[in-house]
MARROLO-574442 format. One record per residue (C-alpha): x, y, z. Coordinates in pm, 1 decimal, decimal comma. Last residue first. Layout:
<r><X>X</X><Y>Y</Y><Z>Z</Z></r>
...
***
This chain:
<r><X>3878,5</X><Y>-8395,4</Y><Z>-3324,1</Z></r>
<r><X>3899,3</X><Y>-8679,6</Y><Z>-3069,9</Z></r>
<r><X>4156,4</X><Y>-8744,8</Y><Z>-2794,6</Z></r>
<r><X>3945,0</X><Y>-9043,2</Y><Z>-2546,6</Z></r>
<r><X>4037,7</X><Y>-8863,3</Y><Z>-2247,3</Z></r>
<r><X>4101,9</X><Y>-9107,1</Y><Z>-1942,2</Z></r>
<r><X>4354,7</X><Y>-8852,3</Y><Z>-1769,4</Z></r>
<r><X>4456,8</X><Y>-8594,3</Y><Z>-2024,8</Z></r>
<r><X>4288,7</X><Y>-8305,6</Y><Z>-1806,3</Z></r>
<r><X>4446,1</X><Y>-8480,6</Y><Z>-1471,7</Z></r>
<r><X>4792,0</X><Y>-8464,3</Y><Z>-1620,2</Z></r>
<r><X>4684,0</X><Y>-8053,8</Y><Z>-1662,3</Z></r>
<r><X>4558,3</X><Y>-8009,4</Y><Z>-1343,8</Z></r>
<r><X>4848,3</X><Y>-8123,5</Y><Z>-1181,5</Z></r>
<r><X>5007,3</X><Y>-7866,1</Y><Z>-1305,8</Z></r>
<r><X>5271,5</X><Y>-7852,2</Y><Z>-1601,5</Z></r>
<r><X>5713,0</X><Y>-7920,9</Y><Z>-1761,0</Z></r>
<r><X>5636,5</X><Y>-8126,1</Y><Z>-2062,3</Z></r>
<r><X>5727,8</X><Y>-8433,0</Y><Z>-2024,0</Z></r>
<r><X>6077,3</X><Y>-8554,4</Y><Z>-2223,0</Z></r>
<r><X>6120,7</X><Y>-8630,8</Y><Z>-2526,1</Z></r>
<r><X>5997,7</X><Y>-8914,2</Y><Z>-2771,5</Z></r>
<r><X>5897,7</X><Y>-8667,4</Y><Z>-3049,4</Z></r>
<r><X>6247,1</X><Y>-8745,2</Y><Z>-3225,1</Z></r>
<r><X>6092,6</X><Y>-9080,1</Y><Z>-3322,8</Z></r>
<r><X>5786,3</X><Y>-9264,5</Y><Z>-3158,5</Z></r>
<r><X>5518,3</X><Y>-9213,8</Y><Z>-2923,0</Z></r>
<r><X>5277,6</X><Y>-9461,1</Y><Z>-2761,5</Z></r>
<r><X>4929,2</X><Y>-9499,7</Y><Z>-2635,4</Z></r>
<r><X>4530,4</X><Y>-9640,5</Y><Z>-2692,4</Z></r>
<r><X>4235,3</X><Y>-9517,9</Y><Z>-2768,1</Z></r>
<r><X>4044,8</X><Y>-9364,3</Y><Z>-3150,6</Z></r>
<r><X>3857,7</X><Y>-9080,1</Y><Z>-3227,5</Z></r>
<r><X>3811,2</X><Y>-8822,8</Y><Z>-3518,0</Z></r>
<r><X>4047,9</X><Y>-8653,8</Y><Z>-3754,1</Z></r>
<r><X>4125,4</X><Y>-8703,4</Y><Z>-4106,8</Z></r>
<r><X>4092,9</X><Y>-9136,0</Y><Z>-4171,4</Z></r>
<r><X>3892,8</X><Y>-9394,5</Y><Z>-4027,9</Z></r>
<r><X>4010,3</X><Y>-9694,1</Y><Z>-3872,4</Z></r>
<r><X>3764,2</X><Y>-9978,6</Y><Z>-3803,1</Z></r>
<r><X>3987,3</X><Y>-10291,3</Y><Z>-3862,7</Z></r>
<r><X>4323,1</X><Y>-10230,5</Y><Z>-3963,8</Z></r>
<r><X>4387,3</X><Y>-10513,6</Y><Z>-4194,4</Z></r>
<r><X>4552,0</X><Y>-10878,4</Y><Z>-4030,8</Z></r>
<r><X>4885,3</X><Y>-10954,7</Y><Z>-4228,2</Z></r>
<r><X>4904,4</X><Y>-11155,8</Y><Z>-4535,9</Z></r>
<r><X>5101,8</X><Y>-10931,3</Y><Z>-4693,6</Z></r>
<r><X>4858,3</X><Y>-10779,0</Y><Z>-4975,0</Z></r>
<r><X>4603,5</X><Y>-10795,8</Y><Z>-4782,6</Z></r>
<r><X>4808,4</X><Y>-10590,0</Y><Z>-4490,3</Z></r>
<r><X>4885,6</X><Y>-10367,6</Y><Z>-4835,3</Z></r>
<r><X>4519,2</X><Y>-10329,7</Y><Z>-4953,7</Z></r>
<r><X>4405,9</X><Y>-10236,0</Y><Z>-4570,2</Z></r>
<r><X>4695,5</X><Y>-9947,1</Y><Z>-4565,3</Z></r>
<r><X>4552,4</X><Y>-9841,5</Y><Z>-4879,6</Z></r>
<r><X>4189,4</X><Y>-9857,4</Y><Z>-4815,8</Z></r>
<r><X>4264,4</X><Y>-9629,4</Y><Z>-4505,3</Z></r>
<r><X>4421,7</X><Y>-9358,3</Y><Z>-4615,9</Z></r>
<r><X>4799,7</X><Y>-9395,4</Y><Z>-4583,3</Z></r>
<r><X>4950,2</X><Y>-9280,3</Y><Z>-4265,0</Z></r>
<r><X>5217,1</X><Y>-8958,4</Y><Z>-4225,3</Z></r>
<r><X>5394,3</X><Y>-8746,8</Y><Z>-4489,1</Z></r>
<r><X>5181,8</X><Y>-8769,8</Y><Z>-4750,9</Z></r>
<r><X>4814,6</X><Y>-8775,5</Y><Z>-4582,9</Z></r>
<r><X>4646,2</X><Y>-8938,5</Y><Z>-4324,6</Z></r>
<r><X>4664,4</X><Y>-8862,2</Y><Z>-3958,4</Z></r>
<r><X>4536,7</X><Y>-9138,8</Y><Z>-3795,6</Z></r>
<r><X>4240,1</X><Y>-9158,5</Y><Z>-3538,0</Z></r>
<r><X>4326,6</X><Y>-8982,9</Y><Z>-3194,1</Z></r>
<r><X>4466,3</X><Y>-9160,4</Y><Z>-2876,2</Z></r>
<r><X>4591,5</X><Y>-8979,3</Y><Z>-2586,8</Z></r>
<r><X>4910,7</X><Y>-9018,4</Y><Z>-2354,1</Z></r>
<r><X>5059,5</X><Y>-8714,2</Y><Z>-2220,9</Z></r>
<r><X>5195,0</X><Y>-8381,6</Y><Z>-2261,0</Z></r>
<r><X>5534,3</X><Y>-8484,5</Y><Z>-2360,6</Z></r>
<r><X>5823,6</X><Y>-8196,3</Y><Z>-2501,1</Z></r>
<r><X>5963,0</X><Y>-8079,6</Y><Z>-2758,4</Z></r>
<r><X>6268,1</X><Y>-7894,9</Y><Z>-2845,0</Z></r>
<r><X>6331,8</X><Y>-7747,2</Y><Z>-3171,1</Z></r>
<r><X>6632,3</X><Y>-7529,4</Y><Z>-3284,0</Z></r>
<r><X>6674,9</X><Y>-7521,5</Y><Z>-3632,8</Z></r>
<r><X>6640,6</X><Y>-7140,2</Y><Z>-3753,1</Z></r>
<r><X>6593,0</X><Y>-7094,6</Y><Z>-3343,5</Z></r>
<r><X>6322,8</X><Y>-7173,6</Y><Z>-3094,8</Z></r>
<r><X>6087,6</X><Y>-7363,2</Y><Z>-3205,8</Z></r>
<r><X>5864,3</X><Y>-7543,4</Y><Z>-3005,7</Z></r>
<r><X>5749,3</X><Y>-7858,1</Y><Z>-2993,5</Z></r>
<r><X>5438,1</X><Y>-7991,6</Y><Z>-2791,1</Z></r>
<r><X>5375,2</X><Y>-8370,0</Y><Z>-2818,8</Z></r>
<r><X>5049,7</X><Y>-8520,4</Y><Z>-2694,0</Z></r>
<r><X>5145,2</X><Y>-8917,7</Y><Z>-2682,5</Z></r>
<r><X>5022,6</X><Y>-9124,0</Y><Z>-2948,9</Z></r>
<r><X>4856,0</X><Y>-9509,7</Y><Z>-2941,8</Z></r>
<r><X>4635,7</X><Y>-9507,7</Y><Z>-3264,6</Z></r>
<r><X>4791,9</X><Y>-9594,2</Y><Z>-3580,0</Z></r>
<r><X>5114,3</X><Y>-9732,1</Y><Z>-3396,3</Z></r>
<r><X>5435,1</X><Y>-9537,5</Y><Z>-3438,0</Z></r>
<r><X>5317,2</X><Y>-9226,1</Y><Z>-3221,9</Z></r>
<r><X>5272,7</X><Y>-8878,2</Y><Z>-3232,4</Z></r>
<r><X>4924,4</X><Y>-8669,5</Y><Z>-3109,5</Z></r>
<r><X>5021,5</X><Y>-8300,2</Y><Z>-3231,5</Z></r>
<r><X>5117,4</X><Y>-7923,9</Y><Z>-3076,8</Z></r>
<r><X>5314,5</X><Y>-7759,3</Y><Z>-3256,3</Z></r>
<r><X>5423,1</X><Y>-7408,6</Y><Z>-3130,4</Z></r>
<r><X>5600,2</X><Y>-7107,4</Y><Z>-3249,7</Z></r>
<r><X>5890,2</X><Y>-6906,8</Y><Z>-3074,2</Z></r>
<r><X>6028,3</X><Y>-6866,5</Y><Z>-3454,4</Z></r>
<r><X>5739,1</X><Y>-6930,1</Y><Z>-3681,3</Z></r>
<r><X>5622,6</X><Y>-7295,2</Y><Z>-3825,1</Z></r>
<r><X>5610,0</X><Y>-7367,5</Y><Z>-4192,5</Z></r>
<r><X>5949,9</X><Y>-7527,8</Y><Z>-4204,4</Z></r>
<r><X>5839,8</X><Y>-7737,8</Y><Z>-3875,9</Z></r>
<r><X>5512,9</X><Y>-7762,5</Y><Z>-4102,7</Z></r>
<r><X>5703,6</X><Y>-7925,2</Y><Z>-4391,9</Z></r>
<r><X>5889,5</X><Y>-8198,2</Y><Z>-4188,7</Z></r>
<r><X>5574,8</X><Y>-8330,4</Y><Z>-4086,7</Z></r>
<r><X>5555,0</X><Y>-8436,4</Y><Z>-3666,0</Z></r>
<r><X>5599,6</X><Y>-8824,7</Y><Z>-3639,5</Z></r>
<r><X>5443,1</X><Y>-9138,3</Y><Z>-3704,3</Z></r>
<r><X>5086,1</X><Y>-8958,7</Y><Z>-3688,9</Z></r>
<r><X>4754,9</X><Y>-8864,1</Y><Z>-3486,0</Z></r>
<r><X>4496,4</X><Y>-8638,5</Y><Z>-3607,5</Z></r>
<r><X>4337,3</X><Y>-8349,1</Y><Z>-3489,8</Z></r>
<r><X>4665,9</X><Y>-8125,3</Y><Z>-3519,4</Z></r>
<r><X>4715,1</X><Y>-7772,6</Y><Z>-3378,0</Z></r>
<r><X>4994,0</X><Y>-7570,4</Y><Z>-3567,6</Z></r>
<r><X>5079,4</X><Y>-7227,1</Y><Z>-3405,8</Z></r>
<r><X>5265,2</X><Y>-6938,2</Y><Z>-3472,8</Z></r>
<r><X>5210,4</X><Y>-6988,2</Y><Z>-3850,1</Z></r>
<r><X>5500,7</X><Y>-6877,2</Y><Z>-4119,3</Z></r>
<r><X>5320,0</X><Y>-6930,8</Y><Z>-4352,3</Z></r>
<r><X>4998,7</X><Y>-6832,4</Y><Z>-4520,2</Z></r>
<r><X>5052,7</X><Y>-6938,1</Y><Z>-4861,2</Z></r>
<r><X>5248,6</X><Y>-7255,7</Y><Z>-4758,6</Z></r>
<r><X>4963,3</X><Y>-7455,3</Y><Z>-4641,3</Z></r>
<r><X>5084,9</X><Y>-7761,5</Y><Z>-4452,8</Z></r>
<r><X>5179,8</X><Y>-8080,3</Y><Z>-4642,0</Z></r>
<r><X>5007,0</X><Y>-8322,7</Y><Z>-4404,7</Z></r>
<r><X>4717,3</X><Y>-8165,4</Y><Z>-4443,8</Z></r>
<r><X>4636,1</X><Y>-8344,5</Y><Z>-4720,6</Z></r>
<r><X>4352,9</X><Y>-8094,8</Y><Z>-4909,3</Z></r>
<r><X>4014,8</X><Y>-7892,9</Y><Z>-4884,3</Z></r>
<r><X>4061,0</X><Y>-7538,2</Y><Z>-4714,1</Z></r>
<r><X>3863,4</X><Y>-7365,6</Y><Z>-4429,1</Z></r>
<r><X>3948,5</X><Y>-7013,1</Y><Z>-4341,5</Z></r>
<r><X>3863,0</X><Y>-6873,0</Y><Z>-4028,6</Z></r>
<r><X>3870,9</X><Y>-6514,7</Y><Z>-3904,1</Z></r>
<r><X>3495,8</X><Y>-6425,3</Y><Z>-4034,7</Z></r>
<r><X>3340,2</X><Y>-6597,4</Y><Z>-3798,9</Z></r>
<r><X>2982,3</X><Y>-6466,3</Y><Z>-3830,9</Z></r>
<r><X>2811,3</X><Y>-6767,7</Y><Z>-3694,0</Z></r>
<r><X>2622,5</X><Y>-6878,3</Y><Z>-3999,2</Z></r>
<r><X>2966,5</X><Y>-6831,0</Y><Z>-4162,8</Z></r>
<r><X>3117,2</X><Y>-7091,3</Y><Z>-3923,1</Z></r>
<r><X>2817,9</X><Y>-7370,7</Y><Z>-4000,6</Z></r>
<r><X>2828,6</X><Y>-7313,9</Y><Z>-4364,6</Z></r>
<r><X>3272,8</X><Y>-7382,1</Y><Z>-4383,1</Z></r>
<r><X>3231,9</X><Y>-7618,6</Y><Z>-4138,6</Z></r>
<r><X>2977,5</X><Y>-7876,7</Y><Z>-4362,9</Z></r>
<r><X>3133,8</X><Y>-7751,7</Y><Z>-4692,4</Z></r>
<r><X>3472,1</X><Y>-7872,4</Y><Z>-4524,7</Z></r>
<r><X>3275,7</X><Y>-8205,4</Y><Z>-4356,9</Z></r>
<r><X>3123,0</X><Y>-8279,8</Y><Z>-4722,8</Z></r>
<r><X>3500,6</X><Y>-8277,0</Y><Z>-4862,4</Z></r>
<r><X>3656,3</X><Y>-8450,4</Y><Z>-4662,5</Z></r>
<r><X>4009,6</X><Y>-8410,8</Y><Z>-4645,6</Z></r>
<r><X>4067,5</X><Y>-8105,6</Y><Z>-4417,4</Z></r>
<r><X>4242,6</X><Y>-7829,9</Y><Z>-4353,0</Z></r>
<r><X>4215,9</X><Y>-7498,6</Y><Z>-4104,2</Z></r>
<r><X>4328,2</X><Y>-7158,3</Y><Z>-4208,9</Z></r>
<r><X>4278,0</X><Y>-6998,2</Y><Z>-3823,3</Z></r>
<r><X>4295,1</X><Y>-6594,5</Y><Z>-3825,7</Z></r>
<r><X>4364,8</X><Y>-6324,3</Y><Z>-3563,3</Z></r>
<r><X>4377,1</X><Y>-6567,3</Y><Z>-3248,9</Z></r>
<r><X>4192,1</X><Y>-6677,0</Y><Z>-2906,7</Z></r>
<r><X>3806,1</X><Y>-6673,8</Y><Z>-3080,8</Z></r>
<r><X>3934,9</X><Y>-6820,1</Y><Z>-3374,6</Z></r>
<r><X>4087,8</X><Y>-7121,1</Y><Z>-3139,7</Z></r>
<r><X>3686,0</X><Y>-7202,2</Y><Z>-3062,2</Z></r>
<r><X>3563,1</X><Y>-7213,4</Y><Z>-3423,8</Z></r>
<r><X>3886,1</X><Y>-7431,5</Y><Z>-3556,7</Z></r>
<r><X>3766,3</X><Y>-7661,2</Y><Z>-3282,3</Z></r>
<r><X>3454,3</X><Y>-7647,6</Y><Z>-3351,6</Z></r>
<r><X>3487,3</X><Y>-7681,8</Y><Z>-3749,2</Z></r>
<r><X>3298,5</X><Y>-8031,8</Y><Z>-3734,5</Z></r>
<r><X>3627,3</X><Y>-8195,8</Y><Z>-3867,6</Z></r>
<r><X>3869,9</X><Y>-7952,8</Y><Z>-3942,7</Z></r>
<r><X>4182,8</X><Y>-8183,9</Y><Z>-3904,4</Z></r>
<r><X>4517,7</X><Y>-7971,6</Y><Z>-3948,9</Z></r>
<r><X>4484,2</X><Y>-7635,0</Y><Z>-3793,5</Z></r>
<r><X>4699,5</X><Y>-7377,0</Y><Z>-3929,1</Z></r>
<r><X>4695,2</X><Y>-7065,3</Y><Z>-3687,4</Z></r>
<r><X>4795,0</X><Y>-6700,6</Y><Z>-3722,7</Z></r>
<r><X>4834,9</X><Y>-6529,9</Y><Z>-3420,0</Z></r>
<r><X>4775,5</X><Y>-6180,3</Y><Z>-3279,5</Z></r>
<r><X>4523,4</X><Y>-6218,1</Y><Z>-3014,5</Z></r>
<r><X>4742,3</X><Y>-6469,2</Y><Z>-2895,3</Z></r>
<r><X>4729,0</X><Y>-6837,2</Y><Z>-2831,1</Z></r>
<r><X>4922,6</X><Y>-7070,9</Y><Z>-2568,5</Z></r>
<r><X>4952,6</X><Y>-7369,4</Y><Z>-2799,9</Z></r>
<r><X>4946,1</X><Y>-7597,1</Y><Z>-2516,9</Z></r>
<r><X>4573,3</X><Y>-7435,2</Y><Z>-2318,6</Z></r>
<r><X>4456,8</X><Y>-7486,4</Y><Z>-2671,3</Z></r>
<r><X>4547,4</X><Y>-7851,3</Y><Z>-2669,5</Z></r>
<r><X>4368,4</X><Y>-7908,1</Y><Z>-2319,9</Z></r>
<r><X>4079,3</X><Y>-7705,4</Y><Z>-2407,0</Z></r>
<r><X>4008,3</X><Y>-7906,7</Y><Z>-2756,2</Z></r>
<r><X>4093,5</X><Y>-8228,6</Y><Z>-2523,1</Z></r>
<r><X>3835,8</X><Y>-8119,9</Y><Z>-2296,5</Z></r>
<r><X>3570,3</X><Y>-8038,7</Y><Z>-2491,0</Z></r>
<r><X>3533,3</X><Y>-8400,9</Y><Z>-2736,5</Z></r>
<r><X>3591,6</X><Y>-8302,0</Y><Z>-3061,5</Z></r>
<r><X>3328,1</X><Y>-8356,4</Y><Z>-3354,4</Z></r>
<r><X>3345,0</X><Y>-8715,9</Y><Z>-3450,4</Z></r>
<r><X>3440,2</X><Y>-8886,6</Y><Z>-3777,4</Z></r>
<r><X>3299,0</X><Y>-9206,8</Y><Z>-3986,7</Z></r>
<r><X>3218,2</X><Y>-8927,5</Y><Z>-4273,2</Z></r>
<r><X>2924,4</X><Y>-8803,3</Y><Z>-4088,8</Z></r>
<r><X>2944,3</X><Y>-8598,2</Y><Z>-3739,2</Z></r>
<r><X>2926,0</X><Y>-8835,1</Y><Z>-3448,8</Z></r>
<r><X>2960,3</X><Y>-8720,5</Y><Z>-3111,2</Z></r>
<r><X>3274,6</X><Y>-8730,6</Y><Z>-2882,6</Z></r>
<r><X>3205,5</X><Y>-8771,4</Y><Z>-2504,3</Z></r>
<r><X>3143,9</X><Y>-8516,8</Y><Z>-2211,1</Z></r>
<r><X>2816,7</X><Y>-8466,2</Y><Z>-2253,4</Z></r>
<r><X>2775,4</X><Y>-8094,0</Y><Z>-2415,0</Z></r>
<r><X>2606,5</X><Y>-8130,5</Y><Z>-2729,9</Z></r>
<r><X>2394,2</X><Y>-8425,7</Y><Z>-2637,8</Z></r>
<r><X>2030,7</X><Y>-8277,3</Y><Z>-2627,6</Z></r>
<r><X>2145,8</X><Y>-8141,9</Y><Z>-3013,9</Z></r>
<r><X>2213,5</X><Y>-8512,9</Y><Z>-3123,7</Z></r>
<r><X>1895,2</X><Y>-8524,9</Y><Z>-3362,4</Z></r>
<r><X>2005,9</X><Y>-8207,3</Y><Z>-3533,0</Z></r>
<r><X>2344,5</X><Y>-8302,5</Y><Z>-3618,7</Z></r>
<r><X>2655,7</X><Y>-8147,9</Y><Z>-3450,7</Z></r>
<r><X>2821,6</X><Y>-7811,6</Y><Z>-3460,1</Z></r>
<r><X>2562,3</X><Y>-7582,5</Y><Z>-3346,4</Z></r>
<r><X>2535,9</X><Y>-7771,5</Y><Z>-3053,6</Z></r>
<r><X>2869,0</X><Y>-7677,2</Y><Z>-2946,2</Z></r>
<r><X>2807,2</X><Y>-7321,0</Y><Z>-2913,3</Z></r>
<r><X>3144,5</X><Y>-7104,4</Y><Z>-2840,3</Z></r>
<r><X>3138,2</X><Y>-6844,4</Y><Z>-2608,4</Z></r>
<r><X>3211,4</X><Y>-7024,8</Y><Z>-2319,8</Z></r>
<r><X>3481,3</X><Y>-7262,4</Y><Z>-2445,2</Z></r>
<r><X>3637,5</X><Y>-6912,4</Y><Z>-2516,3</Z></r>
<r><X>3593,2</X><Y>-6771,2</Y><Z>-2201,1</Z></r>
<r><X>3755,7</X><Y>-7088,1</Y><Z>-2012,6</Z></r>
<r><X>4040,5</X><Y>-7066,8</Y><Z>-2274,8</Z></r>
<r><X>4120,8</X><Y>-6684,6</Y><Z>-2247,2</Z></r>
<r><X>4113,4</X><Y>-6752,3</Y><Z>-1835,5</Z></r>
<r><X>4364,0</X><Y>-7068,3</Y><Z>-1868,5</Z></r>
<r><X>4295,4</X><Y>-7249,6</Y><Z>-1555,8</Z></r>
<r><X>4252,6</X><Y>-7564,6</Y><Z>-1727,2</Z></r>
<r><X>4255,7</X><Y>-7841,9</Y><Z>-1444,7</Z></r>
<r><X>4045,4</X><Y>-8117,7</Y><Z>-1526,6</Z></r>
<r><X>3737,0</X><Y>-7995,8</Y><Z>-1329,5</Z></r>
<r><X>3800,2</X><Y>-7626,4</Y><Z>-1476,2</Z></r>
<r><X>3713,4</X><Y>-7819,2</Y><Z>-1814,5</Z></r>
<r><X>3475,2</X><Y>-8090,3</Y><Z>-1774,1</Z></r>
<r><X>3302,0</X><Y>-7953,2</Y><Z>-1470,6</Z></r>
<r><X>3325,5</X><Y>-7623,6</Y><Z>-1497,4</Z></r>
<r><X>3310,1</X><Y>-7551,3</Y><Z>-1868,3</Z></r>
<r><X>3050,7</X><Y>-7795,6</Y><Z>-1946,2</Z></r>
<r><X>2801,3</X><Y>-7675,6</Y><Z>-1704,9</Z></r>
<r><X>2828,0</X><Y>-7330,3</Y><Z>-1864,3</Z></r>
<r><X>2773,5</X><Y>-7453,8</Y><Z>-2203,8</Z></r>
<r><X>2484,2</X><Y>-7685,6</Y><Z>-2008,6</Z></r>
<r><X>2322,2</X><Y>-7349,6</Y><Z>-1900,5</Z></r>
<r><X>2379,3</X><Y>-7163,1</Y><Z>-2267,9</Z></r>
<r><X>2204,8</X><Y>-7508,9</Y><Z>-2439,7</Z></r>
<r><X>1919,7</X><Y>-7458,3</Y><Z>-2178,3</Z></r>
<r><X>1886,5</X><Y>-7095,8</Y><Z>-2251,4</Z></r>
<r><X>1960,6</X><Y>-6818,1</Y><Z>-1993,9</Z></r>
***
């Protein structure tokens, strides 16, 4: 057994099984998936600490908990389809392929969707489809998805992917009112328009930028100007990391109904993507 294929395993059970995923098609997919291949050379050694790593652009590539918690939400099938909003690094889009029959992940960088889009052929994953664009707006083409995973934290859940979204599918997104305080929302839908949601759990991502959610960064930092209002120092746009707490709108419902492993896998978690 390798040293990266030691620490994978390391990973799993301590920062995974240790916060309470029990999830067997989670815990195998965690396993199978290398994290090292998915950051920059000179942070190989660090692929599996349990922290977010830099990947270019100001973002991070996922920390492994928070990918295993949101999976564990969406509750996967061999036979779903997937839009994943926030490719990032393309781990997280590289770990739900593994669970479903295709992810079409989005992002807004363009050098981290060339950067996925390399990595994930290199590994012969064939069932994921990386786009450049606002996420925000979905991807009609492939809808109706059975589950939406967001990497990015917004004022509220996009009218366009409830639309987009399946009967019995499942959102699951960071929501709040302030750019980084969000709790973990799961919705579900269970009728033409019935949707119920639920509370996973505080986390804090970076915003979700786009059309129906934050304005990229330079704008919202040209209007506090503009207002004579402080700007929003250090936030980055697409996914990546952030701290903090809060939920706002129709997304403040009640907690999601889960173990005690599960409040323990949100405890502390800096939510990254």
């Amino acid at each position: 057994m390798s040293d990266f294929n030691e620490a994978r395993e390391r990973m799993v059970e301590r920062q995974i099984v240790g916060r309470g995923i029990r999830d067997p098609r989670v815990l195998a997919a965690m396993r199978s998936v290398p994290r090292e291949a998915f950051v920059p050379d000179y942070l190989r050694d660090l692929a599996y600490e349990d922290r977010p790593l830099p990947i270019g652009n100001e973002q991070t590539i996922s920390q492994p908990a928070i990918v295993a918690t949101m999976l564990e939400a969406a509750d996967l099938s061999p036979t779903d389809l997937v839009l994943d909003v926030g490719t990032g690094s393309g781990y997280a889009a590289a770990v739900a392929a593994t669970l479903a029959a295709h992810v079409y992940s989005i992002e807004r960088h363009a050098e981290l969707v060339a950067m996925a889009r390399d990595m994930l052929a290199r590994l012969n994953m064939s069932n994921v489809t990386v786009y450049l664009g606002d996420g925000t707006a979905g991807l009609a083409e492939h809808a109706p998805y059975d589950a939406i995973i967001a990497a990015a934290g917004g004022p509220h859940i996009p009218d366009v992917w409830r639309r987009q979204l399946a009967i019995g599918g499942r959102i699951v997104m960071p929501v709040g009112r302030e750019l980084h305080y969000q709790k973990l929302i799961k919705l579900v839908r269970h009728g033409e328009d019935d949707y119920r949601s639920c509370s996973l759990g505080e986390v804090s991502f970076v915003p979700l930028v786009g059309a129906d959610a934050w304005p990229a960064p330079d704008e919202h930092r040209r209007g506090a100007d503009k207002s004579g209002g402080g700007g929003d120092s250090g936030v980055g746009g697409g996914s990546g990391e952030a701290g903090g707490r809060g939920v706002g709108g129709a997304e403040r419902g009640r907690s999601c109904p889960r173990s005690a492993g599960e409040v323990a896998g949100l405890h502390g978690l800096l939510a990254v993507a």
